[in-house]
C-alpha positions in Angstrom: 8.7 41.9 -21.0 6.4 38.3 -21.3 3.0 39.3 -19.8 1.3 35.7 -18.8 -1.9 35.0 -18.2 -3.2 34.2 -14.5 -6.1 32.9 -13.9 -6.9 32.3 -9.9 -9.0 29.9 -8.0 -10.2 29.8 -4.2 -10.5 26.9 -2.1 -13.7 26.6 0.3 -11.1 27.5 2.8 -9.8 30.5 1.3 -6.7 29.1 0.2 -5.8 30.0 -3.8 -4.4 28.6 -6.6 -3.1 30.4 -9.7 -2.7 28.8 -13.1 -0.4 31.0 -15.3 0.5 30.0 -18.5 2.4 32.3 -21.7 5.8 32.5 -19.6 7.4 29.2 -19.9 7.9 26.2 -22.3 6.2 27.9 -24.7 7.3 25.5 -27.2 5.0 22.7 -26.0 1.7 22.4 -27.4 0.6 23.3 -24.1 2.2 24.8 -21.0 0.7 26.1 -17.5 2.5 27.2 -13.7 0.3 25.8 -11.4 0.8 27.3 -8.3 -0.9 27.2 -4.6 1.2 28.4 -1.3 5.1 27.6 -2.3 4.2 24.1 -4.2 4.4 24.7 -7.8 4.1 21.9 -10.5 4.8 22.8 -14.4 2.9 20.5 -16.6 3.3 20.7 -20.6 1.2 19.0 -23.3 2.7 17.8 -26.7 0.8 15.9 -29.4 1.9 14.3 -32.8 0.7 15.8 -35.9 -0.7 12.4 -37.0 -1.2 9.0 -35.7 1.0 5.8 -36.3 -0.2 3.9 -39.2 -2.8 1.2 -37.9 -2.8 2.6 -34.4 -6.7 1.9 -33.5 -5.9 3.2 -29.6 -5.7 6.5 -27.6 -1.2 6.3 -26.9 -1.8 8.7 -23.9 2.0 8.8 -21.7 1.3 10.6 -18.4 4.9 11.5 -16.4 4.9 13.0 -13.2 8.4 13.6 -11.6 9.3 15.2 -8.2 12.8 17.2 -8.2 14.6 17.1 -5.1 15.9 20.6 -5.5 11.9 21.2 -4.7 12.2 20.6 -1.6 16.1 22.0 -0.3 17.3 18.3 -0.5 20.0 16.0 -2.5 18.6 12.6 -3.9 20.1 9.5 -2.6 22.3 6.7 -3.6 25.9 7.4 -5.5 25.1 9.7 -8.1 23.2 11.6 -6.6 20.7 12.5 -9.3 16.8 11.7 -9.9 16.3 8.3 -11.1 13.4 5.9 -12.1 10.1 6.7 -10.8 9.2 6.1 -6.8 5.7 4.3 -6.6 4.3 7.2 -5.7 5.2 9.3 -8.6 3.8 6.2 -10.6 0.6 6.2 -8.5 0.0 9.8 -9.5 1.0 9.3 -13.0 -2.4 6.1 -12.8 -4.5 9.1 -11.2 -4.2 11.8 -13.8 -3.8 9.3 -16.8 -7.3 7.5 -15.7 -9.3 10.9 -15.3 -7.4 12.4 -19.1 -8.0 9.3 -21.2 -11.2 8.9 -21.7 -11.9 12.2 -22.5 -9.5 12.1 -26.3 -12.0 11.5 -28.9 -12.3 8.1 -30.0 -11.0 8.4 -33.6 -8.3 10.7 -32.0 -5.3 8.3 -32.2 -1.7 11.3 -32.3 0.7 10.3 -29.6 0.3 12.5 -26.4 2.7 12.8 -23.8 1.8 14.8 -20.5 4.6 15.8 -18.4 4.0 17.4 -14.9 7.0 18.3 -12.9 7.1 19.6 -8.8 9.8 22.0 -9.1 8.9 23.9 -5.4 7.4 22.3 -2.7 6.8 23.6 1.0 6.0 19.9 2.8 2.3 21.9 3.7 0.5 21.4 0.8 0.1 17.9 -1.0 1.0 18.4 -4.5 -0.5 14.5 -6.1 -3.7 16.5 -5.5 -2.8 18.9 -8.4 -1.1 17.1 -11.0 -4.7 16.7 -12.3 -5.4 20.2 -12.5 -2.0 20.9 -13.9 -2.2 18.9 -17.0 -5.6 19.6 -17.7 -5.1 23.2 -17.9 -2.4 22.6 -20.2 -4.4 20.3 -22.0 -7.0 23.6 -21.9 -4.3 26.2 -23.4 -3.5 24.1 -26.5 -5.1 23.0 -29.6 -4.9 19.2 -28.7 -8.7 17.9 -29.0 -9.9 17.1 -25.7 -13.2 17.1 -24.4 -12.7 18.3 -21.1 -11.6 20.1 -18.9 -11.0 18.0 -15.4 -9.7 18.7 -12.3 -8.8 16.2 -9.3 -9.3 16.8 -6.4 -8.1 15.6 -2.5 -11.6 15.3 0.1 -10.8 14.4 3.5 -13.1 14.0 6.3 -11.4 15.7 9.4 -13.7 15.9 12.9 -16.6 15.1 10.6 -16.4 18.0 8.3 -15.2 17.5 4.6 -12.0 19.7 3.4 -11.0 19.9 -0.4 -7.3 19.4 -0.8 -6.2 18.9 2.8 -2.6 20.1 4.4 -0.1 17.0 5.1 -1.0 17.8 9.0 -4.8 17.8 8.6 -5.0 14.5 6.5 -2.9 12.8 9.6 -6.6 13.6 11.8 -9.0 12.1 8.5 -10.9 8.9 8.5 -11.6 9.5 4.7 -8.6 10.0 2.6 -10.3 10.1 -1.3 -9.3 11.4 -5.0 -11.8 12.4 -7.0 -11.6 13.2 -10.6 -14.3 15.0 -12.9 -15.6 17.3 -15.2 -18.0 20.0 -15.0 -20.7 17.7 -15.5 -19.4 14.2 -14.6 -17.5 12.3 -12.1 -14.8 10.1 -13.8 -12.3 8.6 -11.4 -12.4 7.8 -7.5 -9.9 6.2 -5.5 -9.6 6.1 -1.6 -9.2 4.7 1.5 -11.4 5.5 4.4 -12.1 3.9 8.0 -15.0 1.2 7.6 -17.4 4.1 6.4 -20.6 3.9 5.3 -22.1 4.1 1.5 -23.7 7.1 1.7 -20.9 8.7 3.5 -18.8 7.7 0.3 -21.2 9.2 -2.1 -21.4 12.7 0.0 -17.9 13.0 -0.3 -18.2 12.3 -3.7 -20.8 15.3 -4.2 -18.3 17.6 -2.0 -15.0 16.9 -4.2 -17.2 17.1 -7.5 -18.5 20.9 -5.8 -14.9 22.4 -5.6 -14.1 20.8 -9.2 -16.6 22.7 -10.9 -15.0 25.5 -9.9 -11.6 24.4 -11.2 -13.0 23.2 -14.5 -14.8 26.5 -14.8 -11.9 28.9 -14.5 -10.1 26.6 -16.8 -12.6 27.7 -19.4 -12.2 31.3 -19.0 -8.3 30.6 -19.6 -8.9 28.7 -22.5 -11.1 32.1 -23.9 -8.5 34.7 -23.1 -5.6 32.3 -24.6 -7.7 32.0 -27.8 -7.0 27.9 -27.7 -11.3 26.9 -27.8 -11.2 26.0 -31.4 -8.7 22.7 -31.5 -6.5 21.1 -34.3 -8.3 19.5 -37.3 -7.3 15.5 -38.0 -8.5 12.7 -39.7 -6.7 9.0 -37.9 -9.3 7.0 -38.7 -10.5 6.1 -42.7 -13.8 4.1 -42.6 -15.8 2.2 -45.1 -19.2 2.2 -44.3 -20.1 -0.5 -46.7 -17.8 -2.8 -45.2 -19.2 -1.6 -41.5 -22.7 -2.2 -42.6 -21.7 -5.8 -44.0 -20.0 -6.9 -41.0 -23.0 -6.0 -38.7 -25.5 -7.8 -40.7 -23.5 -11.1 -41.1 -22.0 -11.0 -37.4 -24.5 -9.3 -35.0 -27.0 -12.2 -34.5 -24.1 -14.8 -34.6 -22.6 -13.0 -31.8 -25.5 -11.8 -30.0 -26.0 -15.7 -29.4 -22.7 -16.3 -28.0 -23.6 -13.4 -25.8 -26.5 -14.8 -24.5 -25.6 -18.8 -24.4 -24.3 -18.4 -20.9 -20.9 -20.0 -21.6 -18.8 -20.1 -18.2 -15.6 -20.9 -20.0 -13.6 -17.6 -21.2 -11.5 -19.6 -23.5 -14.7 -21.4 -25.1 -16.2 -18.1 -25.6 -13.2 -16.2 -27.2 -13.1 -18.9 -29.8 -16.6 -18.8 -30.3 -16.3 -15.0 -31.1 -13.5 -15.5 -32.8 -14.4 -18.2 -35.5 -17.8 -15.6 -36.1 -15.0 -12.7 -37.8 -12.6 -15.4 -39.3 -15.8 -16.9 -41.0 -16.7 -13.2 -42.1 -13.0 -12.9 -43.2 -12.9 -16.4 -45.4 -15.1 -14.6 -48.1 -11.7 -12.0 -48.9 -8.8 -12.5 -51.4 -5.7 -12.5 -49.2 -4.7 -9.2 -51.3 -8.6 -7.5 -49.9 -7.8 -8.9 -46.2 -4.3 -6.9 -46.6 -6.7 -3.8 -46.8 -9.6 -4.8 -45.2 -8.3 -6.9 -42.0 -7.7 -4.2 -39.7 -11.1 -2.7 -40.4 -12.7 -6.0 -40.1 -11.5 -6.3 -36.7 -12.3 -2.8 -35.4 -16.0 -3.1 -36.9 -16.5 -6.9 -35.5 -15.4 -5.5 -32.2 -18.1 -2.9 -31.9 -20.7 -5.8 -33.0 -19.2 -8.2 -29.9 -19.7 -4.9 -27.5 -23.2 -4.1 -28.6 -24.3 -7.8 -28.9 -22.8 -8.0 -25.0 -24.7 -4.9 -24.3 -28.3 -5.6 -25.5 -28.1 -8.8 -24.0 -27.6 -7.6 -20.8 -29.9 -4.8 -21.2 -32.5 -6.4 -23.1 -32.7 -10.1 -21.8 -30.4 -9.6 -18.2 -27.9 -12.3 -19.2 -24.4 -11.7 -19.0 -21.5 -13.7 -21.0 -21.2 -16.3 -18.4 -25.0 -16.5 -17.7 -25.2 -15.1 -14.7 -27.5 -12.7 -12.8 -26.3 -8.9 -12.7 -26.2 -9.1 -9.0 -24.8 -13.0 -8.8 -21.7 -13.8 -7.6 -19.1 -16.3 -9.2 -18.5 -19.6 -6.9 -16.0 -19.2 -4.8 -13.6 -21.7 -2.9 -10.2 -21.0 -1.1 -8.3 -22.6 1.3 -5.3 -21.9 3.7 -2.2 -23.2 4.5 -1.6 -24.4 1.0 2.3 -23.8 0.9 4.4 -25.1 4.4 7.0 -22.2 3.9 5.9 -19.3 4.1 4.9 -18.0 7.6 1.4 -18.0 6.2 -0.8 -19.0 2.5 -3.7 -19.2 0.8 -5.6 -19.7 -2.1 -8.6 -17.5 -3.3 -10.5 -18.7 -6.3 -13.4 -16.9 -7.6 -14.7 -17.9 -10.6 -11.8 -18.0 -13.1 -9.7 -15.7 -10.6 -6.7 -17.1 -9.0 -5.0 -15.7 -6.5 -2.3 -17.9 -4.4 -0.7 -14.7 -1.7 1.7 -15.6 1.1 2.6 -13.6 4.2 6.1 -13.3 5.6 6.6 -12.1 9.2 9.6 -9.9 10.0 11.5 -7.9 12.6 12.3 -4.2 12.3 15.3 -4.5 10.5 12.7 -5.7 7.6 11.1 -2.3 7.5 10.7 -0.6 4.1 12.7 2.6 4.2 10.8 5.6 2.6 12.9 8.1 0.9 10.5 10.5 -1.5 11.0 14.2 -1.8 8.5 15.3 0.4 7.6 12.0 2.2 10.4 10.0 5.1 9.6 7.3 7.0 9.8 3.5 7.3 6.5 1.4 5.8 5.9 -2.0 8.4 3.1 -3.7 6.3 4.0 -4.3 3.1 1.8 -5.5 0.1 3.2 -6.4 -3.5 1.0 -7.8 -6.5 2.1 -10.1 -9.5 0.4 -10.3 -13.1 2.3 -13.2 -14.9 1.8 -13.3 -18.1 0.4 -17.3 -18.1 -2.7 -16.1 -16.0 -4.5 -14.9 -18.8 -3.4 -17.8 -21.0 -0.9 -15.2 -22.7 2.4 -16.8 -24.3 5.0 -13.9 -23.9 7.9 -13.4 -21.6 7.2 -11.8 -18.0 9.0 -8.7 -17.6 9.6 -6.3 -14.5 7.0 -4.9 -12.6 4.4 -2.2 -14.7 2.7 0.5 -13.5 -0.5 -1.6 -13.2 0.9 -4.3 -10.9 2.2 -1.0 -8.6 -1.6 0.2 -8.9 -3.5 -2.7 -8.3 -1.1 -4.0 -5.4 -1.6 -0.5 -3.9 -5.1 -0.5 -3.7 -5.5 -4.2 -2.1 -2.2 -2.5 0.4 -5.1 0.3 1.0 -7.7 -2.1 1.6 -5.9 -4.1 4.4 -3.3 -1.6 6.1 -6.3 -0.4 8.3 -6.9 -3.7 10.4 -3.3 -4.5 11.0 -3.0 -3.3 15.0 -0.8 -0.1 15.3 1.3 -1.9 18.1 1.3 -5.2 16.2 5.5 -6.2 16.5 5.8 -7.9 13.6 6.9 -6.3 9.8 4.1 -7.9 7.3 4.7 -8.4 4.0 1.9 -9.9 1.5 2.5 -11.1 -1.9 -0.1 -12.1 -4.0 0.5 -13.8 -7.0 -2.4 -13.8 -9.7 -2.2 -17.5 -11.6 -5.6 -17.1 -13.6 -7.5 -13.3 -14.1 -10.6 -13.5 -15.9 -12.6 -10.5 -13.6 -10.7 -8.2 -10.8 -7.3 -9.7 -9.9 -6.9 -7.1 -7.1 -10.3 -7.6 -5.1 -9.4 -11.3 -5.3 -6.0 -10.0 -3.5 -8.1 -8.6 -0.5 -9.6 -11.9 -0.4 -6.6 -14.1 -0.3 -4.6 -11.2 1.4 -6.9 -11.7 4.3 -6.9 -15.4 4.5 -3.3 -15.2 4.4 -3.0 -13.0 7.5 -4.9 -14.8 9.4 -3.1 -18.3 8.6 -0.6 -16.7 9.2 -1.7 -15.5 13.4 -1.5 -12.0 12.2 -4.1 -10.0 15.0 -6.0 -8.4 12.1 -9.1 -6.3 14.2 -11.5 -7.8 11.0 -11.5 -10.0 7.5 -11.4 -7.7 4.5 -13.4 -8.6 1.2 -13.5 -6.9 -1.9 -15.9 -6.9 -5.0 -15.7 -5.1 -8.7 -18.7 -3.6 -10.1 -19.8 -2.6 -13.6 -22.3 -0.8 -15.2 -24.1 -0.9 -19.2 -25.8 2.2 -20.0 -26.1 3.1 -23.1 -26.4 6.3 -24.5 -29.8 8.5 -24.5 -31.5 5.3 -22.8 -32.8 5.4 -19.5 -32.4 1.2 -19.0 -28.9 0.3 -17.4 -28.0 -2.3 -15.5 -25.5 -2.7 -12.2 -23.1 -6.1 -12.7 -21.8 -7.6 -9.2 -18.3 -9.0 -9.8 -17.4 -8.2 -13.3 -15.7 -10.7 -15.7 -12.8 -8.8 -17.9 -15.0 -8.8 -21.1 -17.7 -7.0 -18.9 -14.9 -4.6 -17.5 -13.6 -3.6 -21.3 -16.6 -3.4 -23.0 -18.5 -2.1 -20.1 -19.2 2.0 -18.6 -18.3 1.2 -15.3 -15.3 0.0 -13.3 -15.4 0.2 -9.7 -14.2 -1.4 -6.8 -15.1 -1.6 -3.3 -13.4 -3.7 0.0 -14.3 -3.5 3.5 -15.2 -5.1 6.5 -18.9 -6.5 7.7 -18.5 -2.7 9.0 -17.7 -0.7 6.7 -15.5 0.2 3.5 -11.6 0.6 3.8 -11.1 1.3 -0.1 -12.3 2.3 -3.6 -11.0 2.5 -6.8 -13.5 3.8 -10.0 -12.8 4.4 -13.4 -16.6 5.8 -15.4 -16.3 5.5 -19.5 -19.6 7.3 -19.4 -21.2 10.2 -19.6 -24.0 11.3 -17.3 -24.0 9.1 -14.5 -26.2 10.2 -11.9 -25.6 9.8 -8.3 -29.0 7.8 -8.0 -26.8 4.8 -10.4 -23.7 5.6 -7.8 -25.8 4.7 -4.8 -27.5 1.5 -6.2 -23.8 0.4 -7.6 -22.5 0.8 -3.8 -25.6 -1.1 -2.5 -25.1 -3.6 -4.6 -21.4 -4.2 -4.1 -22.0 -4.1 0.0 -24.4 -7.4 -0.6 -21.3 -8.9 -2.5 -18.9 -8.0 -0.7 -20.6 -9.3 2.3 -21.4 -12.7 0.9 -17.8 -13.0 -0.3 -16.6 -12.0 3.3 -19.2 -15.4 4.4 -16.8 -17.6 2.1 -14.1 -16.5 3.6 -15.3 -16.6 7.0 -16.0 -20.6 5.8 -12.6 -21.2 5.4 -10.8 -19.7 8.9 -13.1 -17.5 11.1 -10.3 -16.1 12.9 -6.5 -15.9 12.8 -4.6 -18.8 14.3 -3.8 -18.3 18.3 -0.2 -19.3 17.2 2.2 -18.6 14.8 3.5 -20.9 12.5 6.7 -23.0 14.2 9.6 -21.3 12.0 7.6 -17.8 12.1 10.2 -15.4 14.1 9.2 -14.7 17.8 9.3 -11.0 18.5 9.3 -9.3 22.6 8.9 -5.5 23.1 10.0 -3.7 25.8 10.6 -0.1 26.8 13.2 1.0 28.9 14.0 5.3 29.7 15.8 6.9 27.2 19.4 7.4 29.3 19.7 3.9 29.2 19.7 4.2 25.2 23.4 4.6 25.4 24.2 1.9 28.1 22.2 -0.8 25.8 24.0 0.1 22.6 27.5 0.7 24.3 30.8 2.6 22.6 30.8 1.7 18.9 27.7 -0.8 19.9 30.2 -3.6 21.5 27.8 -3.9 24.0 24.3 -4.7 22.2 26.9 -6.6 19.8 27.8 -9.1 22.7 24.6 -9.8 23.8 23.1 -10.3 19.9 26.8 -12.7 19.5 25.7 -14.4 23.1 22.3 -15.1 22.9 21.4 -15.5 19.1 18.9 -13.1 19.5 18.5 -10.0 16.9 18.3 -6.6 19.2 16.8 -3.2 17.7 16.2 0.0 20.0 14.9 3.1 18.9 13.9 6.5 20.9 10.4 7.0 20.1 8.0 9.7 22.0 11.0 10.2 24.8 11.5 6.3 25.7 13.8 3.7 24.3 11.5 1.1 22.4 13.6 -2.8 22.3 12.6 -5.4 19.7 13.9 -8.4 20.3 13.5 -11.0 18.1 14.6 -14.7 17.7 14.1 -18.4 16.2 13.3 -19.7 20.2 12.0 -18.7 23.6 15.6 -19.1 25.6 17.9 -16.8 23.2 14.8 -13.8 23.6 14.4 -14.7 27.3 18.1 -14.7 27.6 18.8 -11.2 25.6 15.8 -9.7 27.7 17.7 -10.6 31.0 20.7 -9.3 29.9 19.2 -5.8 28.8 17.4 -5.7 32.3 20.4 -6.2 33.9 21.8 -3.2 32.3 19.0 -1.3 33.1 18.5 -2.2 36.9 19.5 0.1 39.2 21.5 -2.0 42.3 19.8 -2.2 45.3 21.5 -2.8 48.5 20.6 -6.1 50.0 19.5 -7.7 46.8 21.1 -11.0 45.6 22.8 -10.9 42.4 24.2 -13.7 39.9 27.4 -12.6 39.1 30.8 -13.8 36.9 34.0 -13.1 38.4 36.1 -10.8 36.0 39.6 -10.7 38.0 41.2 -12.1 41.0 43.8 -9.6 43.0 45.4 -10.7 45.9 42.4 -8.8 48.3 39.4 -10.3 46.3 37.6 -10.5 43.4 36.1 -8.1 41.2 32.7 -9.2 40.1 30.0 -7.8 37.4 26.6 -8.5 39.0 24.7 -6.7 36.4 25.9 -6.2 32.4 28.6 -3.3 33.3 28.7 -3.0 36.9 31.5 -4.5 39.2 31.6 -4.7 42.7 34.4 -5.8 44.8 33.9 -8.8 46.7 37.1 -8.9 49.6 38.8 -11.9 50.5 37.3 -11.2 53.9 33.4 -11.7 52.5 34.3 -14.8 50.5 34.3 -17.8 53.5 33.8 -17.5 57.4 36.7 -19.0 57.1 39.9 -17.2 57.3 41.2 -17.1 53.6 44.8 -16.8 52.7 44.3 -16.8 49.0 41.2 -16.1 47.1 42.2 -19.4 45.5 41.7 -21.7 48.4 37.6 -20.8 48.0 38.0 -23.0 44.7 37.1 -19.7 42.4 38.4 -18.1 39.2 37.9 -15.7 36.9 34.8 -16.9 34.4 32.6 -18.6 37.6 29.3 -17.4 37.8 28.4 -16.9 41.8 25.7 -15.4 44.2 26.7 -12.4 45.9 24.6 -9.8 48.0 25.3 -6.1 47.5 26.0 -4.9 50.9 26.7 -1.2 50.5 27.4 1.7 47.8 30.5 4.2 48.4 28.4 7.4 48.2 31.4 9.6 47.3 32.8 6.6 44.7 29.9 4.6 43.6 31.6 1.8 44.6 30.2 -1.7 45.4 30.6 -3.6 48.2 29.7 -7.5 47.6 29.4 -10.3 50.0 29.8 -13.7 49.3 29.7 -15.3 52.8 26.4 -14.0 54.0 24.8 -16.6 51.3 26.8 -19.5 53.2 25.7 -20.9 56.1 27.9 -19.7 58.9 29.4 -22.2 61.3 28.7 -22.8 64.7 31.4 -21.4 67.6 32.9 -24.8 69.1 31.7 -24.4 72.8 34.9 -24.2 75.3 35.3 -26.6 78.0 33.7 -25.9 81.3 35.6 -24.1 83.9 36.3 -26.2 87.2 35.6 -24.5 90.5 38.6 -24.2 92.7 38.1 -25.6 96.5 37.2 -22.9 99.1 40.3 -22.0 101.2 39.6 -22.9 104.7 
């Protein structure tokens, strides 16, 4: 009989989660049964013995899969098996990868792979929110060096109040949806969106989510103990030569340190600069030394470029391009670039390029939603593109990565929020990124915005986003906050984090800390700081188009809504949908209907005014009820020797008698001139209550003709 170890956790809510690990996968390096209410996720750890050869980097894989047997259901499509990752699973995979790779030591270079599987799920509990926790305690349980442990946590603000890890049902109510990733001591990843919130209401949430982590980090300790996994594998990745170390620093630092601080605007200019300072260094080597000296040439010049980048920032305040820490790069944008689209624009900042379109759609556009635990249709639609050219990088571009899904997801988060519930159209924004030197995806919010507004989208308010970074070096107390980071400032920098929102408040955050020890008092002057960017990026745009366009753009589709009660569902749609078929084939018009809260919901949607106003009077027709003494255009259907049968409203026919055609007496329906296929006027007169049947009139429309008056009578003569 297997006896596993438990360990259990509470919730400020009193809700529990067990970690148990000794039962399963025992083979992996590390294995742990995470489980809270029915949703259980198994995540293993396995690392290489030893590193690649000439591998200088932490090759961290992060995997998180969602079985459809988790939830009682069968996956889609033909062969009806789990395929590639959904977005989602991808966006978790980002979350849990960004909080567990920093936290390898730096010389530790073994493959690691971290699997985390949802094998049981209940649809209450949201199980993205414990993948963290998941693969950190197996991280915990083996001997795989890691200086952690983590945990991630969901914090939702629900009627004001802040709740860790929050049901599906509850986030609905939230106007705060964050992640939050830490350790015991330190907060290491963020990412959100929220409802125009304020700063500080950012950072409290912050302090809540990093409260309920300390508990999770602390019981992951106690399971580490009582597995006997605290003292981790020896290995050596990394072989140094301190001589060599000490002899690149001395001919380099200065040489770069210059660079550093020369205030060169021009990436390219600068990377050659840096460059030609370790090809110099390297000119003085046989080509037989650079064969073993090379790739520690490079890793050793790299640590001189990041410290001469650092102490110039922190010693003199001038950054690579020669900019203030809280100055923003120009900016200029336009709109209406491209005359396709349905709307476009251009958003440069600094040596960030972002050219995004909009395309308006009806519902048939929708993006259908099929995840394990998640159904639904998606109506605004953002997807972000990171050619290879816009970094000056000669290499093929492939299919879309995990970080084009992330970063496209984050600008999506930023926007969604001001695009009106009851707006008709289906939006989809593309941003494609044609030069990235500095955030790529805050220059999406930017253009994204621009975009909808040339394109007449309602948005409620303009959206602007900045990136922040931070230097801080170890044991110092001097750091400094950078507004608008360029790429070298975001790679060799502590501090990644972006912010968007409105002149109101912030919609979304994404941050990824490198650091240890970052107080919330450096949190709080980094969000400052990024509100007076993001606010004077937000007057650039405004510079451009204040507003979005009264009209849309002359080949944008025009879209009419309607509602109409739900028994007239079936009369609209017809048997097999002939009906809603004619009128789509009759008036050009595209016609979608939908129950939603106990009413039909039409969209109608077409290239021109007369095919929507046409399909709308057809679908009233059908939905009229008849009312006597009303006038009705109608189209004869059949002629019978007694009358005509007329439909006087889509699928009601009345009976107009050879008597109510003319004043005149008719012989044959003929002699009035009309045949089947003429559109007439006739009145309803009256309604068989035991049939239903309708009685129409023609002749009371026509003017009737006056009696001929008779002759007048003679008097006789009076008999005498």
């Amino acid at each position: 009989m297997i006896n596993p170890i438990v360990k259990t956790i509470e919730l400020p809510d009193g809700r529990t989660i067990t970690l148990e690990t000794g039962k399963l996968a025992k083979q992996a390096d590390g294995s742990v049964m995470l489980r809270m209410g029915n949703t259980m996720l198994l995540a293993t750890v396995c690392a290489a013995k030893d590193a690649v050869p000439g591998t200088d980097f932490m090759p961290l894989q992060v995997e998180y899969k969602e079985k459809f047997s988790a939830f009682g259901r069968f996956p889609g499509g033909f062969t009806k098996r789990e395929g590639r990752a959904s977005d989602y699973e991808i966006l978790t995979c980002r979350l849990v990868d960004r909080a567990l790779r920093p936290l390898f030591p730096d010389n530790y270079h073994a493959e690691v792979y971290v699997n985390i599987i949802l094998y049981s799920a209940d649809g209450i509990d949201i199980p993205d929110a414990l993948a963290g926790l998941a693969a950190s305690a197996a991280l915990a349980v083996s001997d795989i060096p890691f200086n952690g442990p983590i945990s991630e946590v969901r914090v939702a603000r629900i009627d004001g109040q802040f709740v860790i890890n929050p049901t599906f049902d509850q986030l609905e109510k939230a106007d705060m949806d964050l992640m939050v990733g830490a350790t015991y001591e330190n907060i290491m990843m963020v990412e959100g969106e929220m409802n125009e919130v304020s700063e500080l209401d950012l950072l409290n949430a912050m302090k809540a989510a990093h409260e309920a982590i300390k508990v999770q980090c602390k019981a992951q300790m106690e399971l580490a103990e009582e597995v006997g996994s605290t003292v981790k594998r020896e290995y050596c990745h990394e072989v140094n030569d301190e001589e060599l170390r000490k002899a690149v620093r001395e001919a380099c630092y200065d040489k770069a340190y210059a660079i550093a601080a020369s205030g060169n605007n021009n990436k390219h200019q600068r990377m050659d600069a840096f460059d030609a300072i370790r090809e110099e260094f390297k000119a003085q080597f046989s080509e037989e030394e650079l064969a073993e000296k090379a790739a520690l040439i490079d890793r050793y010049y790299h640590d001189v470029e990041k410290e001469a980048m650092r102490r110039s920032i922190l010693d003199e305040g001038k950054r690579l391009d020669g900019r203030k820490t809280n100055e923003i790069r120009p900016i200029w944008s336009e709109v209406s670039y491209l005359p396709g689209p349905h709307g476009s624009a251009i958003f440069t900042r600094g040596e960030t390029q972002s050219l995004s379109t909009v395309t308006l759609g009806t519902k048939l556009d929708e993006k259908i939603i099929d995840d394990v635990l998640e159904h639904g249709k998606e109506r605004f639609l953002l997807h972000y593109n990171f050619p290879p050219f816009s970094t000056g990088e000669a290499k093929a571009q492939r299919g879309v990565g995990r970080r084009e899904i992330g970063h496209g997801h984050l600008a999506w988060r930023a926007l969604k929020g001001q695009i009106p519930a009851d707006y008709p159209y289906v939006v989809r924004v593309v941003s494609d990124i044609l030069e990235s030197n500095g955030s790529s995806s805050m220059a999406t919010v930017c253009a994204g915005t621009l975009a909808l507004m040339d394109a007449g989208v309602k948005i409620k308010k303009p959206v602007s986003g900045i990136a922040m970074g931070l230097i801080k070096n170890a044991g110092e107390e001097k750091y400094a906050v950078l507004s608008d980071i360029l790429g070298d400032e975001d790679h060799l920098g502590d501090m990644d984090f972006k912010v968007t929102g409105t002149k109101d408040g912030i919609t979304a955050t994404q941050m990824d800390i490198k650091v240890d020890g970052l107080s919330y008092e450096i949190l709080e002057r980094a969000l400052n700081q990024a509100k007076e960017g993001r606010l004077h990026i937000l007057g650039k745009i405004m510079e451009t188009i204040q507003e979005p366009r009264e009209e849309l753009k002359p080949h944008a589709p025009r879209i009419e809504m309607m509602t109409i009660p739900k028994e007239f569902i079936g009369a609209i749609i017809g048997p097999g949908g002939k009906i809603i078929q004619g009128m789509q084939e009759e008036t050009g018009a595209t016609i979608t209907i939908e129950e939603v809260d106990n009413i039909g919901r039409i969209e109608i949607s077409g290239t021109n005014k007369k095919s929507i106003d046409d399909a709308m009077r057809l679908i009233k027709g059908i939905v009229a009820v008849p009312e006597v003494g009303e006038v009705y255009k109608g189209k004869v259907r059949s002629i019978m020797p007694y009358g005509a049968f007329v439909e006087f409203l889509p699928g009601k026919d009345g009976l107009l008698h050879i008597s109510e055609i003319d004043w005149k007496r008719l012989e044959t329906v003929e002699e009035a001139g009309i045949k089947e296929g003429d559109e007439i006027e006739v009145k309803l007169l009256d309604v068989d209550p035991k049939t239903g049947k309708f009685k129409l009139s023609r002749k009371v429309l026509l003017p009737r003709p006056e009696r001929q008056e008779r002759p007048e009578r003679q008097e006789r003569p009076e008999k005498k």
